[in-house]
ZAMARGU-4260 file (C-alpha; in steps of 0.2 Angstrom, whole numbers, plus 5000, padded with zeros to 4 digits):
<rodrens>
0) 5000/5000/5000 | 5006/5017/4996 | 5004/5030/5010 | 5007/5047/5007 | 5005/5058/5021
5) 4998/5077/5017 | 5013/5087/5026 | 5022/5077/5013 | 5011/5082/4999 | 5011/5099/5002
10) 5007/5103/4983 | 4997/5091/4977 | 4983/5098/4993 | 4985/5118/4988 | 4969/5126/4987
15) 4971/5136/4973 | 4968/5153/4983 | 4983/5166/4986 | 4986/5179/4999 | 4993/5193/4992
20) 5004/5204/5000 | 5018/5218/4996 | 5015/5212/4976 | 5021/5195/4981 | 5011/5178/4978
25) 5010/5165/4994 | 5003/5148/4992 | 4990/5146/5006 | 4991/5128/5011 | 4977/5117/5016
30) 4972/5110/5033 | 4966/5092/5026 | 4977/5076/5033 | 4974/5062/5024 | 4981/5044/5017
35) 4983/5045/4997 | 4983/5027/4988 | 4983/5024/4970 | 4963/5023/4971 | 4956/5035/4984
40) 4937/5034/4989 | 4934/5055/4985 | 4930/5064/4972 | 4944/5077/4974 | 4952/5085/4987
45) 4951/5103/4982 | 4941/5109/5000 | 4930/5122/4997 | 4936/5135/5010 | 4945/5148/5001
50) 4949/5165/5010 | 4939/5176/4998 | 4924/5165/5001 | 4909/5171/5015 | 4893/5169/5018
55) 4878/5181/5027 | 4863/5183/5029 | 4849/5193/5024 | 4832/5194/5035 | 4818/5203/5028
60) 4800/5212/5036 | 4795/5209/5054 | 4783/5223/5055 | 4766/5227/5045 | 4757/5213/5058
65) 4771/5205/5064 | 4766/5188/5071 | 4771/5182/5088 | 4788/5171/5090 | 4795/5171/5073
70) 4808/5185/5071 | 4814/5181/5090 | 4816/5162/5083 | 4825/5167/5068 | 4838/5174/5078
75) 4842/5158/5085 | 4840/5148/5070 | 4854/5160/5060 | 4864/5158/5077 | 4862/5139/5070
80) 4869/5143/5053 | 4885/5155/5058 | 4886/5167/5043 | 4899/5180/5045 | 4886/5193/5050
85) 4866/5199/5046 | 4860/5211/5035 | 4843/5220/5035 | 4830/5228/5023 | 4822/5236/5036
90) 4803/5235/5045 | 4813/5230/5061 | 4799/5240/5073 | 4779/5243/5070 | 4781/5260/5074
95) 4769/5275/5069 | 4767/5283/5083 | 4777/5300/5089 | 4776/5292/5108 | 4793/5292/5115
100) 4791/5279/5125 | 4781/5268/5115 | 4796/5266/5103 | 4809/5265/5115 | 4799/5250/5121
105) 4798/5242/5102 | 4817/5246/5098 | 4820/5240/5118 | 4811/5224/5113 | 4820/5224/5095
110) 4840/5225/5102 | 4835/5212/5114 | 4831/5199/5100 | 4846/5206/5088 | 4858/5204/5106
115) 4856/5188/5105 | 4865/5186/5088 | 4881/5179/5088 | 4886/5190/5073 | 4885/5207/5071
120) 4869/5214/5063 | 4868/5229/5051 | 4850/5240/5052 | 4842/5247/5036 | 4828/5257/5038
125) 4810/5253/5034 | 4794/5265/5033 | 4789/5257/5051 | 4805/5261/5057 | 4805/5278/5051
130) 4788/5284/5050 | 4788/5301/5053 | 4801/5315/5059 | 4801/5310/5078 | 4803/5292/5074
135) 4818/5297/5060 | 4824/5309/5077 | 4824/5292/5089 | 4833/5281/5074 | 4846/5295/5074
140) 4848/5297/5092 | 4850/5278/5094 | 4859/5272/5075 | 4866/5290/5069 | 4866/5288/5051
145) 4852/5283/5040 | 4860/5274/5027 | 4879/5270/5023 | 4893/5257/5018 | 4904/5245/5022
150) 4916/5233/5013 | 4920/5215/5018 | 4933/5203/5008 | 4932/5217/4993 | 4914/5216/4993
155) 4906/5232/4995 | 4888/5235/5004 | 4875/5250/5001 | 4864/5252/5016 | 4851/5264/5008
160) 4836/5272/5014 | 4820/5274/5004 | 4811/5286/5014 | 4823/5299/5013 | 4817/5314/5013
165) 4800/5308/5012 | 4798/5301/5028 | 4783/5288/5029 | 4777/5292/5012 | 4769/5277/5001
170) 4781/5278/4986 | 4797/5283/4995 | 4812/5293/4987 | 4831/5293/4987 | 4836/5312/4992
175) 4849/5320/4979 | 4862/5319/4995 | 4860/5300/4998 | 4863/5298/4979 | 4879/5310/4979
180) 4886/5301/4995 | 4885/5282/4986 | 4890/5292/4970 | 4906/5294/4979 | 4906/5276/4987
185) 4905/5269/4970 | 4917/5281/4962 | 4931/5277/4977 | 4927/5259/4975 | 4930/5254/4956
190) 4938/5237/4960 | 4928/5228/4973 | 4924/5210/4968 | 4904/5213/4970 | 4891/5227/4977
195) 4876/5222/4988 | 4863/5235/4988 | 4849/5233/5005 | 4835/5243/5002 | 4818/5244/5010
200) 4807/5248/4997 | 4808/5239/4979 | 4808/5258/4973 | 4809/5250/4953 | 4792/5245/4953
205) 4785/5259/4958 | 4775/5272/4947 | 4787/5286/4951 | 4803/5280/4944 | 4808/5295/4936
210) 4808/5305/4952 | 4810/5295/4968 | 4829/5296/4965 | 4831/5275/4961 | 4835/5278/4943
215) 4849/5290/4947 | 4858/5277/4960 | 4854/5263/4947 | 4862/5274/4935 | 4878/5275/4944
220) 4879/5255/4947 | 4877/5252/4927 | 4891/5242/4921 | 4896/5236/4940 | 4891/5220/4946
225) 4880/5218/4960 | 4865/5212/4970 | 4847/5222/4977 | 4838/5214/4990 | 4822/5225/4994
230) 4807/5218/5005 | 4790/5231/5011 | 4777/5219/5000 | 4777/5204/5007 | 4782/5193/4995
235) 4796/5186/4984 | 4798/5192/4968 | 4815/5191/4957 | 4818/5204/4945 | 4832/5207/4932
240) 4835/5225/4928 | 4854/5232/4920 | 4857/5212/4917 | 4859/5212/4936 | 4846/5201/4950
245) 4837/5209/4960 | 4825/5202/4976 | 4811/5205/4985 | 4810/5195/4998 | 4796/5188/5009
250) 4793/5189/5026 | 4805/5186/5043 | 4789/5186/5054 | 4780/5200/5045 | 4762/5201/5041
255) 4757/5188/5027 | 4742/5175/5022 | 4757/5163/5019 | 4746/5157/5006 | 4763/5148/5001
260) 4775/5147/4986 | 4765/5151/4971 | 4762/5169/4980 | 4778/5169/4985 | 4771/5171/5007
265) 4780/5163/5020 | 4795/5165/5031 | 4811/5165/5025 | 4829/5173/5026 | 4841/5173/5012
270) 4857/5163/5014 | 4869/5171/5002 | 4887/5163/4998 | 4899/5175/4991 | 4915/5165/4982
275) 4928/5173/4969 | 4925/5173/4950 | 4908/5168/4952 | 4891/5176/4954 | 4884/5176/4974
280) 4874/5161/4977 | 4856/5165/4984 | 4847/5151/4994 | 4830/5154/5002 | 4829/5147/5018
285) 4811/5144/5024 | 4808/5148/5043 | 4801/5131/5046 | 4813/5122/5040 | 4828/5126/5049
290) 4831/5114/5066 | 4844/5112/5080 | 4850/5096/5083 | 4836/5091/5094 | 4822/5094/5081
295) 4815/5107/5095 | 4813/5125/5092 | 4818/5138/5106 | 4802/5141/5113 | 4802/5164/5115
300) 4792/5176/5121 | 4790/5187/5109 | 4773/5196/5105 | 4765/5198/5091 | 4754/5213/5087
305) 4734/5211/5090 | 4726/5217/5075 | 4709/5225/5080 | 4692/5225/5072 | 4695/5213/5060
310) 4678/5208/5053 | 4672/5192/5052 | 4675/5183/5033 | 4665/5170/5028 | 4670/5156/5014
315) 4671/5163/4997 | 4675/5153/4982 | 4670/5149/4962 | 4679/5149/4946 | 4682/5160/4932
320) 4680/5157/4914 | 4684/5167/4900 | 4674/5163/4884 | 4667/5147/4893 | 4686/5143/4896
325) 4696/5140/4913 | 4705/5158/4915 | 4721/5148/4922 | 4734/5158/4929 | 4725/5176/4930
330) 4726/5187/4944 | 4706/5190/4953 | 4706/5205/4965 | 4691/5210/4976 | 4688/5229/4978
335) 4678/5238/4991 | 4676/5259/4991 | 4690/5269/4998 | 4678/5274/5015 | 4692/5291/5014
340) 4686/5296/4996 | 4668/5307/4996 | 4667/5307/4976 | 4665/5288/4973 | 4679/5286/4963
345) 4694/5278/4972 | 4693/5260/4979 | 4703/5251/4991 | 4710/5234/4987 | 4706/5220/4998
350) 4713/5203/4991 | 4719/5193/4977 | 4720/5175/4971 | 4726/5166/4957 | 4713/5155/4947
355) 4720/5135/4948 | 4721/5127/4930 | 4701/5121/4934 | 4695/5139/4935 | 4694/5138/4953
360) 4699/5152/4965 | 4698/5153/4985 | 4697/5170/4993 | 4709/5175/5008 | 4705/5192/5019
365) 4716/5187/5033 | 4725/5170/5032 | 4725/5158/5021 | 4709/5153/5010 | 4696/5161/5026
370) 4686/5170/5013 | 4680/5188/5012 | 4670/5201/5027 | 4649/5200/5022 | 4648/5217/5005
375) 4648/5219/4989 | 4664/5220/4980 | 4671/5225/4962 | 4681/5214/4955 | 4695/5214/4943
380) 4703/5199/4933 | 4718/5201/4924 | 4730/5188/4916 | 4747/5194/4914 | 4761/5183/4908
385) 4773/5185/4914 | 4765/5193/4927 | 4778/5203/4931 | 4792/5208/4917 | 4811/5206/4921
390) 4815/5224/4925 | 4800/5226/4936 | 4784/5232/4924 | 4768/5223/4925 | 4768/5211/4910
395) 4754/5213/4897 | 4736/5209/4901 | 4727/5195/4890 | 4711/5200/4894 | 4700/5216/4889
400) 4704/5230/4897 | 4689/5232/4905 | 4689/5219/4918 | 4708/5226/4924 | 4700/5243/4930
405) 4692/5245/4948 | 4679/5258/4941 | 4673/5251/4927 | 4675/5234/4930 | 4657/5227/4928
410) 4663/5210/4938 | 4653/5211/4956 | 4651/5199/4970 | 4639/5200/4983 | 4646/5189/5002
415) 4635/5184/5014 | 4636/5176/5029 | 4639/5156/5027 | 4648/5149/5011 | 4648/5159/4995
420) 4650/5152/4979 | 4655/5167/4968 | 4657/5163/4947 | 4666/5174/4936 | 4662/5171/4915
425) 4671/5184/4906 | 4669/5186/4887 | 4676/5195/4873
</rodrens>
């Protein structure tokens, strides 16, 4: 028998990887030990541990109905993991109020679950976490900055704010300064191996592109290579814009029907690998999936937040046909009047479903398939495919145009109390 032993070998086990230092070239040798015959029961020995390699995490939305014991259990099942350190994309409190002490109880609550990480963690902040001027005065008191960078292993990270200036608005923006400041980031940067942009807000699909100040950063990342992880909505969506991917994760304990895949609702973080010469690698990791050893979750306290007045829903289900034929695929969204609007003419959005390949649809108000409150309701049916385009655009709707608009639609559906079966047939 032939035995070789590694500190023998020393070039045949090299890992490939060099440190660099002063202009010189050092072989970094590996820390494998092992017998080496003619026939060896391995595919190679070429360990996967290279210096330039990490990996982190990325945890999205906890507020906007945050449900009890999720976010607090996260924390212990990315102390499971080990990445290098966590990154954010904001939604970290409930926030909107201007009560002092209220949100120094929520961020009081929030550090003692992000304490408990055995990594560091870096905040970016949401439209919860930053509602309004004395909640962007508490984030400044307690964080300083509202967005920045940092470079790891030649990897440099964008910490960017969406609702700056605007604080709490809908759309949010990206003031001239915040641009200019990553301007400059970017510039002083040219040869970092990869960006990671965090972001609250997937600004790109929103209908004020050409002035919430998105376009403008975009512009100065065109022709680098990087990554945008965004949350706010809910759920996943990938997009491609400049040739470059860009997420939208779910939730990390956030409100969501967790209606499952297909709507891209559940809990999740990102797991992202970062090697040399070779594009990150995203894994989506889902919540309840991820056990110690013992098969047992660490049982917290954490609260969620009681949502009041919630009317009751009853079951509400059917199908939808188009010219007598299954409308697979499309989008159906109920639609109740705007109870802020006196004129009639705005309405307020209150679910969606996909129609199965049958026809069939089920309603969801407030968890999965539980149906709709007792009204009447417009409702419109699209079918987009794609349903979203790569950069972000909705993608063109199959159906006539009149079924896609809230105040025209002529669709309507009446719940009552007790189990609704509600058909849609749409025709040419």
């Amino acid at each position: 028998m032939k035995r070789i032993l590694i500190p023998a070998l020393v070039m045949a086990l090299l890992v490939g990887a060099f440190a660099i230092s002063g202009g010189q070239k050092t072989a970094v040798k590996s820390n494998l030990q092992i017998d080496i015959e003619n026939r060896n029961p391995w595919t190679n020995l070429r360990i996967n541990d290279a210096p330039e390699t990490f990996h982190f995490v990325t945890i999205s939305d906890r507020t906007g109905g945050q449900r009890a014991r999720i976010f607090s259990q996260a924390v212990e099942q990315i102390n499971l993991l080990q990445p290098a350190f966590v990154v954010s994309v904001g939604d970290l409190i409930d926030g909107y109020t201007k009560d002092p002490d209220r949100l120094a109880a929520q961020w009081r609550e929030f550090q003692t679950y992000t304490s408990r990480l055995q990594m560091p963690f870096f905040y970016v902040p949401g439209n919860h976490d930053v509602t309004n001027p004395t909640q962007a005065e508490v984030w400044k008191e307690r964080f300083g900055r509202r967005y920045y960078h940092f470079i790891y292993k030649n990897v440099l990270f964008l910490a960017v704010n969406s609702d700056d200036p605007d604080v709490g608005k809908v759309d949010g923006r990206i003031s001239k300064e915040q641009v200019e400041y990553f301007q400059k980031v970017l510039q002083a940067n040219p040869n970092v191996r990869w960006i990671f942009v965090m972001v609250h807000k997937p600004m790109w699909t929103h209908p004020n592109l050409d002035k919430n100040g998105w376009l403008d950063l975009e512009k100065a990342l065109s022709g680098r290579k990087y990554t945008v992880f965004a949350g706010h909505i809910h759920r996943y969506q990938k997009f491609v814009r400049q040739g470059m991917n860009y997420y939208q994760l779910a939730t990390t304990g956030g409100g969501s029907r967790l209606r499952g895949m297909r709507y891209g609702e559940f809990d999740q973080i990102a797991w992202v690998t970062v090697r040399k010469g070779s594009d990150p690698i995203i894994a989506n990791l889902m919540l309840d999936g991820i056990y110690p050893e013992n098969l047992k979750k660490t049982v917290t306290d954490e609260e969620g937040v009681f949502v009041y007045n919630r009317r009751p829903v009853h079951p509400v289900r059917g199908k939808v046909t188009f010219d007598a034929v299954p409308a697979a695929d499309a989008q159906i969204i109920f639609w109740r009047p705007d109870p802020n609007d006196k004129t009639g003419k705005k309405a307020t959005r209150v679910t969606d479903s996909w129609v199965e390949a049958d026809g069939s649809y089920l309603a969801t108000t407030h968890y999965r398939n539980d149906g709709l409150p007792e009204g009447t309701y417009k409702v419109t049916v699209t079918l987009r495919k794609p349903f979203f385009e790569p950069d972000g655009k909705l993608g063109k709707n199959l159906l006539p145009a009149i079924y896609a608009i809230p105040l025209a639609t002529p669709l309507r559906a009446t719940v009552k109390a007790g189990v609704n079966e509600i058909n849609f047939n749409l025709t040419k």
